[in-house]
Backbone as JSON Lines, residues from 0, in Angstrom:
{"i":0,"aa":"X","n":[80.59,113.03,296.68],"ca":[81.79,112.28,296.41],"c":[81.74,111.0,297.23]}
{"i":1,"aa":"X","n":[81.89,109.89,296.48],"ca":[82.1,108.77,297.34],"c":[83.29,108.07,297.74]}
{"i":2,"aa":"X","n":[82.74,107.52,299.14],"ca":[84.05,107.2,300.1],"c":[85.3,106.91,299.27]}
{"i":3,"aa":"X","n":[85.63,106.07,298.29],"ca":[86.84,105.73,297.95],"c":[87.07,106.8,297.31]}
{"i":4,"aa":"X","n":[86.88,107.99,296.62],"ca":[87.01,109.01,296.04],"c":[87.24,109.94,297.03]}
{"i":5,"aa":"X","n":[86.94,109.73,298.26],"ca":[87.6,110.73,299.56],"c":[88.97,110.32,300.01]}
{"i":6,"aa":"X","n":[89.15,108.96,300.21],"ca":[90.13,108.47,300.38],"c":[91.55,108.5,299.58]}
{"i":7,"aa":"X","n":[91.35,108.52,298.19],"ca":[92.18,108.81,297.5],"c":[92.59,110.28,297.65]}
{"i":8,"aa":"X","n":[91.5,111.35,297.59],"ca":[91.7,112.6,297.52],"c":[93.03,112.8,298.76]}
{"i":9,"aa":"X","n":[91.94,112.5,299.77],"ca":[93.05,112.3,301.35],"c":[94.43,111.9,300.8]}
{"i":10,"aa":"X","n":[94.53,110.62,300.69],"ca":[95.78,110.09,300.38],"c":[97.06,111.02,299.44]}
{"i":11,"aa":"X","n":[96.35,111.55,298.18],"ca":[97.4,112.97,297.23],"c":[97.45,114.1,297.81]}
{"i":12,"aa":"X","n":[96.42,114.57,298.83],"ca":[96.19,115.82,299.59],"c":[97.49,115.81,300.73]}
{"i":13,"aa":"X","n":[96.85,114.49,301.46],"ca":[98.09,114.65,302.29],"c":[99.58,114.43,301.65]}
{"i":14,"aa":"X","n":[100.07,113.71,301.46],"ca":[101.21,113.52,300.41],"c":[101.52,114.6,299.48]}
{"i":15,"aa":"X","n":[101.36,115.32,299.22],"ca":[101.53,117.08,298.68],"c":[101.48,118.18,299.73]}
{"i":16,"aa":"X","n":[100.49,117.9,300.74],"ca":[101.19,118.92,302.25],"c":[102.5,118.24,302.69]}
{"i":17,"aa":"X","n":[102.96,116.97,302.88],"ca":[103.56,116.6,303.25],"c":[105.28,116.88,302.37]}
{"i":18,"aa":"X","n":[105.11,116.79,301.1],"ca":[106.18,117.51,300.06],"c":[106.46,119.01,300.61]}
{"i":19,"aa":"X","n":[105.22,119.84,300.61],"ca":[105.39,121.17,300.52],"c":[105.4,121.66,301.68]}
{"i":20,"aa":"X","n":[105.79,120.49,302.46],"ca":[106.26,121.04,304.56],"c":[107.26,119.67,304.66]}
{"i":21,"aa":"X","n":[108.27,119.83,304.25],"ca":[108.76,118.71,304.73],"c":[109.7,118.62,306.1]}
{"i":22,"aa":"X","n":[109.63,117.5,306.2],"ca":[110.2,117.74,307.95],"c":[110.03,115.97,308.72]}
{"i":23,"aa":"X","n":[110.64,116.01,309.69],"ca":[111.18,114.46,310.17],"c":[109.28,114.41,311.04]}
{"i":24,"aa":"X","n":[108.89,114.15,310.23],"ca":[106.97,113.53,310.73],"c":[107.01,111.67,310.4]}
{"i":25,"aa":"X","n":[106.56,111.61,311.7],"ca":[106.36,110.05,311.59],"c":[105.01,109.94,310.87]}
{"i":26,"aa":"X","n":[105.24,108.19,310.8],"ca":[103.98,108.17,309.79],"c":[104.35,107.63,308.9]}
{"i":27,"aa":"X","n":[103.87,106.67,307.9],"ca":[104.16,106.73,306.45],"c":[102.73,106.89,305.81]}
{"i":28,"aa":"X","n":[102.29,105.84,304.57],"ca":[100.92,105.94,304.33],"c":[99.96,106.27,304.48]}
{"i":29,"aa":"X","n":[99.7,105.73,305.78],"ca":[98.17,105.76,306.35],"c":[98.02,107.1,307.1]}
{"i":30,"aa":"X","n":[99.23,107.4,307.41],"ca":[99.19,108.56,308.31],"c":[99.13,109.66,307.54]}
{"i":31,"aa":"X","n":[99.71,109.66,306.43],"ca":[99.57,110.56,305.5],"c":[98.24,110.66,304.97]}
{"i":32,"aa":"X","n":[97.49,109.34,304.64],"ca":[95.9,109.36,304.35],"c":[95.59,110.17,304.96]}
{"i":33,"aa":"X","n":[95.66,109.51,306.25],"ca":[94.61,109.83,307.38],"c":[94.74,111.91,307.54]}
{"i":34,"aa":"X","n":[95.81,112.34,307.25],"ca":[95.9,113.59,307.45],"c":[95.49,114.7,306.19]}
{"i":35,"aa":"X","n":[95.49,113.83,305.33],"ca":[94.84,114.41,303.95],"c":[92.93,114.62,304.18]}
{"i":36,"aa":"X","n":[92.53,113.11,304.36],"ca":[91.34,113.04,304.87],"c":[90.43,114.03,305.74]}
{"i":37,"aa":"X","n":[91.55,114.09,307.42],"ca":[91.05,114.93,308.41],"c":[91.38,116.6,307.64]}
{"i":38,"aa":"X","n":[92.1,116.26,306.95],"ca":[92.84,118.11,306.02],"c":[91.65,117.98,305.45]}
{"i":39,"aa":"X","n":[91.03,117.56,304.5],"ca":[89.89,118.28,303.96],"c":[88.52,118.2,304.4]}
{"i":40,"aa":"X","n":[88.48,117.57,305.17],"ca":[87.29,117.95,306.26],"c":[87.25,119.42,306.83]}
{"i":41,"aa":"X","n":[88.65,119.35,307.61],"ca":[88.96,121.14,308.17],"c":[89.23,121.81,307.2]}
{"i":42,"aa":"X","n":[89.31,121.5,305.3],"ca":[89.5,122.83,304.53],"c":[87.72,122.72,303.99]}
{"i":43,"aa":"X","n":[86.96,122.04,304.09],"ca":[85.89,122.31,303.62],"c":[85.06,122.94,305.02]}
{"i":44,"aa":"X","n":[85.15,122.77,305.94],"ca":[84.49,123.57,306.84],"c":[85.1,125.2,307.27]}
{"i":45,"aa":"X","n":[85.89,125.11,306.71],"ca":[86.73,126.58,306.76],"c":[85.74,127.04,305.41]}
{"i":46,"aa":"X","n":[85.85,126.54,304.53],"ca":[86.02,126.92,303.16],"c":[83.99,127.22,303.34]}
{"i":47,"aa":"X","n":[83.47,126.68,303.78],"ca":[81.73,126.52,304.22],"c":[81.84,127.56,304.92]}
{"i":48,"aa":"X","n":[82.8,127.52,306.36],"ca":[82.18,128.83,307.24],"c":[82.85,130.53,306.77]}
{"i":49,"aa":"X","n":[83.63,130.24,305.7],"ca":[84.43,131.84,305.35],"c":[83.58,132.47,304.1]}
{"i":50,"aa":"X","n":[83.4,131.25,303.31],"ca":[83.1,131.81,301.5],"c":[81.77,131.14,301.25]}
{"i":51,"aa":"X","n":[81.39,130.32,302.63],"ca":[80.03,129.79,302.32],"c":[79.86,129.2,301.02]}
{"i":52,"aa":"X","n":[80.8,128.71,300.79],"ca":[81.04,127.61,299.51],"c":[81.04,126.03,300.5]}
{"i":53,"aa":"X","n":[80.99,125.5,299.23],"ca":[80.76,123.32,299.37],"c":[81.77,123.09,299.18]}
{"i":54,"aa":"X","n":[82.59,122.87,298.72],"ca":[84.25,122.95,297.52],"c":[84.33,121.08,297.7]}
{"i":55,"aa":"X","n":[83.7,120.28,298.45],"ca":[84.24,118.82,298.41],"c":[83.0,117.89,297.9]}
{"i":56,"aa":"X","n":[82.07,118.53,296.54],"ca":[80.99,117.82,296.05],"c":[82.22,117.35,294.8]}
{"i":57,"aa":"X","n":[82.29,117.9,294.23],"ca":[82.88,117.12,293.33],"c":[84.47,116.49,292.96]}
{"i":58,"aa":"X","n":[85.17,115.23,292.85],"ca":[86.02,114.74,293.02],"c":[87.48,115.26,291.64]}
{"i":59,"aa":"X","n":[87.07,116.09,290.66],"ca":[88.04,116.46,289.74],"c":[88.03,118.21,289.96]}
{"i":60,"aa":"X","n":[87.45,118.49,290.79],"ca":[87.08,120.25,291.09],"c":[88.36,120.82,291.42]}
{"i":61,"aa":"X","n":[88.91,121.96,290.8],"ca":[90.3,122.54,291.38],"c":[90.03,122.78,293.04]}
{"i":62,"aa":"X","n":[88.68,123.43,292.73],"ca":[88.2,124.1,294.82],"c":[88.22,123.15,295.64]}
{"i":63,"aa":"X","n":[88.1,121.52,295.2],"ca":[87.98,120.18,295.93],"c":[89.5,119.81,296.42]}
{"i":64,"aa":"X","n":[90.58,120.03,295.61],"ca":[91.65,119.73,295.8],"c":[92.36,120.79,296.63]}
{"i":65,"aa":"X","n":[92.2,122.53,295.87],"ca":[93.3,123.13,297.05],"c":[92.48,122.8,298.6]}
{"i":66,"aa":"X","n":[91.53,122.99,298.78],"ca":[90.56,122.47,299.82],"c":[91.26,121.51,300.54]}
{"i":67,"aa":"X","n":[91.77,120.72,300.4],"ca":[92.02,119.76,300.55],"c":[93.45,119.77,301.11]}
{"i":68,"aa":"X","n":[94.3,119.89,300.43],"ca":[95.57,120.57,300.43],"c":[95.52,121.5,301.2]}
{"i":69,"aa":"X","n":[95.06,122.6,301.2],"ca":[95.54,123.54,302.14],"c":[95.23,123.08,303.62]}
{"i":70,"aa":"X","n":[93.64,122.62,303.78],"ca":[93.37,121.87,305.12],"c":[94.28,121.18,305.65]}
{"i":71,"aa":"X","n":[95.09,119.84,304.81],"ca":[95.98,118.92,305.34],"c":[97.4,119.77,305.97]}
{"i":72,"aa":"X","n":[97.71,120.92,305.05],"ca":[98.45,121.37,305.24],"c":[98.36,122.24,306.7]}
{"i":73,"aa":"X","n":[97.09,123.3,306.94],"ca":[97.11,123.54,308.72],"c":[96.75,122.46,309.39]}
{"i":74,"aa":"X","n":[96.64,121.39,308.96],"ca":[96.78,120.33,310.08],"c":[97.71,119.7,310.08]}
{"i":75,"aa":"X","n":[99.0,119.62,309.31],"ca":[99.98,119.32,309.86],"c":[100.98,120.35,310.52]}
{"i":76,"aa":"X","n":[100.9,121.33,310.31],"ca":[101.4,122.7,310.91],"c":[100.85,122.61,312.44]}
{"i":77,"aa":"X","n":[99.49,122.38,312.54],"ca":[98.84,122.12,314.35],"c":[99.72,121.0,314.54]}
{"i":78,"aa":"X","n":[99.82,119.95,314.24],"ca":[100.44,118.4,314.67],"c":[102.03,118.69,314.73]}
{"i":79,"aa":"X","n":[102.26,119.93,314.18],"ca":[104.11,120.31,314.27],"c":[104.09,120.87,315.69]}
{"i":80,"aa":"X","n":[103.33,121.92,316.12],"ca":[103.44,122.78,316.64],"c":[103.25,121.85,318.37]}
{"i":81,"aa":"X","n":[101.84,121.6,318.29],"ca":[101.74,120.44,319.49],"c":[102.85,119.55,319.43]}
{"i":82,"aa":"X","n":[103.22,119.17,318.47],"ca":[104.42,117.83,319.2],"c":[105.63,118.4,319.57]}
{"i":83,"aa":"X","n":[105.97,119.92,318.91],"ca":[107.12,120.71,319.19],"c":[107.18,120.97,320.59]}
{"i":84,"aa":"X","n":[105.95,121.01,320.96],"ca":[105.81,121.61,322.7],"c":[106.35,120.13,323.7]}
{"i":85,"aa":"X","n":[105.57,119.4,322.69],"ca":[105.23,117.88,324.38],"c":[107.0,117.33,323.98]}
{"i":86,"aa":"X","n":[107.97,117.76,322.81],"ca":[109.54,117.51,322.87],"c":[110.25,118.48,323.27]}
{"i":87,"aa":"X","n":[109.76,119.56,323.42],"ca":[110.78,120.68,324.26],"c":[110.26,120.43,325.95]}
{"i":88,"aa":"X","n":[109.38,120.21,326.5],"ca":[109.05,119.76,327.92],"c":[109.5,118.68,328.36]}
{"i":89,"aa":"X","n":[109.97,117.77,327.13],"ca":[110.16,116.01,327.9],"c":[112.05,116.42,328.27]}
C-alpha cells in the first residue's frame, strides 16, 4: 500500500474510532490522522503477532480496515487512560 493510501486509511480509521469513543479529545485533523495511522500500525502488528496474518497489503481489504480501526481505537483508549492519570494528579 502506498504512502498516500496509508494516510487516507489513517485519516477514516481514526475518525471512526474517534465516532465510536467519543469523548472531549483534543486534536482535530491531523491528530485524528496521526492516530488512525499509529492505530494501524499497532492493529497490524497485533494482527501479525496473534493470527500471523499481513491484513495492511491491500488498501480496499475488509482485514485492512477493521485493522485499522480497531488499532486506532486501543490507541485512543491508551491516550484516555494516560491523560486520565496525569488530570487526576495535577
Amino acid at each position: 500500500m502506498g504512502i498516500i493510501a496509508f494516510i487516507i486509511l489513517g485519516a477514516i480509521a481514526g475518525a471512526i474510532a474517534k465516532a465510536l469513543l467519543p469523548g472531549d479529545d483534543p486534536g482535530g485533523f491531523i491528530i485524528t490522522t496521526i492516530i488512525g495511522i499509529v492505530g494501524a500500525i499497532i492493529g497490524g502488528f497485533l494482527a501479525a503477532a496473534i493470527f500471523d496474518a499481513h491484513p495492511l497489503d491491500e488498501f480496499f481489504d475488509i482485514s485492512t480496515w477493521l485493522t485499522a480501526i480497531i488499532g486506532a481505537i486501543i490507541l485512543l483508549l491508551i491516550y484516555r487512560v494516560v491523560t486520565g492519570r496525569r488530570r487526576a494528579t495535577a
